[in-house]
C-alpha positions in Angstrom: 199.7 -29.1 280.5 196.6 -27.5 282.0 196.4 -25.8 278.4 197.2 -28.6 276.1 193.6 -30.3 278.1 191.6 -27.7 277.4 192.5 -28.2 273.7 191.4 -31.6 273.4 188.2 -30.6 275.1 187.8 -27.7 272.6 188.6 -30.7 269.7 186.3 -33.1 271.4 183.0 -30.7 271.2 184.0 -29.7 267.4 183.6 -33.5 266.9 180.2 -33.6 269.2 178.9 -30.3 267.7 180.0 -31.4 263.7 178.3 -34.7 264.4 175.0 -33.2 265.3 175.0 -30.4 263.2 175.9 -32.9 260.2 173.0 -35.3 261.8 170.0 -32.5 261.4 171.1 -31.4 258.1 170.8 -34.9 256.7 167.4 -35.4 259.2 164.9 -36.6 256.6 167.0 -39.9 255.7 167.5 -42.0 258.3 170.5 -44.3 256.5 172.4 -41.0 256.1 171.5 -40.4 260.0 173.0 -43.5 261.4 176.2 -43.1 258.8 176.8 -40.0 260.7 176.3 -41.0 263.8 178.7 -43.9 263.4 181.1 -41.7 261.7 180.7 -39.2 265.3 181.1 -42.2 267.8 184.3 -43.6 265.5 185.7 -39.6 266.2 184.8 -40.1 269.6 186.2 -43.1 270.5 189.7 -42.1 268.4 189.3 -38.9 270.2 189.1 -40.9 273.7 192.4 -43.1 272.8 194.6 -40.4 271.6 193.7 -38.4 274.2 194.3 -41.4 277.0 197.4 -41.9 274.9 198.9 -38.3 275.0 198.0 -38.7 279.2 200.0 -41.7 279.1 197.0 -43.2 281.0 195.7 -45.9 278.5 195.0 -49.3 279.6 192.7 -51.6 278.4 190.0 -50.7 280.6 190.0 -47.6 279.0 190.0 -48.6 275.6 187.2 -51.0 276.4 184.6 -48.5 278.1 185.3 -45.9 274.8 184.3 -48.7 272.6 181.5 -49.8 274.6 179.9 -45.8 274.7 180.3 -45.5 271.5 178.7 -49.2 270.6 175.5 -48.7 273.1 175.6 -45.0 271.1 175.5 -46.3 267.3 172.7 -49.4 269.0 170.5 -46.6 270.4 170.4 -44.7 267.7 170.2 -47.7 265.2 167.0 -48.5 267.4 165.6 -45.3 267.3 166.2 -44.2 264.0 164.1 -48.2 262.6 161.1 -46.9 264.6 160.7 -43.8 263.2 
């Protein structure tokens, strides 16, 4: 068990590390900025849910606070990203 959680750790910061490796190496356009980052907070919050899922500890609450992190995520860099 103890082993099978470390894994989805492990998968989780390939997501977080792909996304922000793929982020800088697209850094002069901004449209292809936010594309990535929505494309990293969709893997996040997929990543959240199967892993809830796998727990068998997914409820809604759940489901909703994944969404909303990875929401206020794609807003702030949406809002970021304009101003620059």
């Amino acid at each position: 068990m103890k082993k099978q959680h470390i894994l989805h750790f492990i998968i989780l910061a390939i997501i977080l590390v792909i996304g922000v490796l793929a982020f800088f190496y697209v850094s002069p356009n901004s449209s292809q900025q936010l594309i990535v980052g929505v494309i990293t907070s969709i893997s996040y919050v997929l990543w959240g849910l199967i892993h809830h899922a796998l727990q068998k500890d997914l409820h809604k609450r759940i489901v909703v606070e994944y969404i909303l992190i990875g929401a206020i995520a794609i807003i702030l860099l949406a809002t970021i990203l304009q101003g620059a």
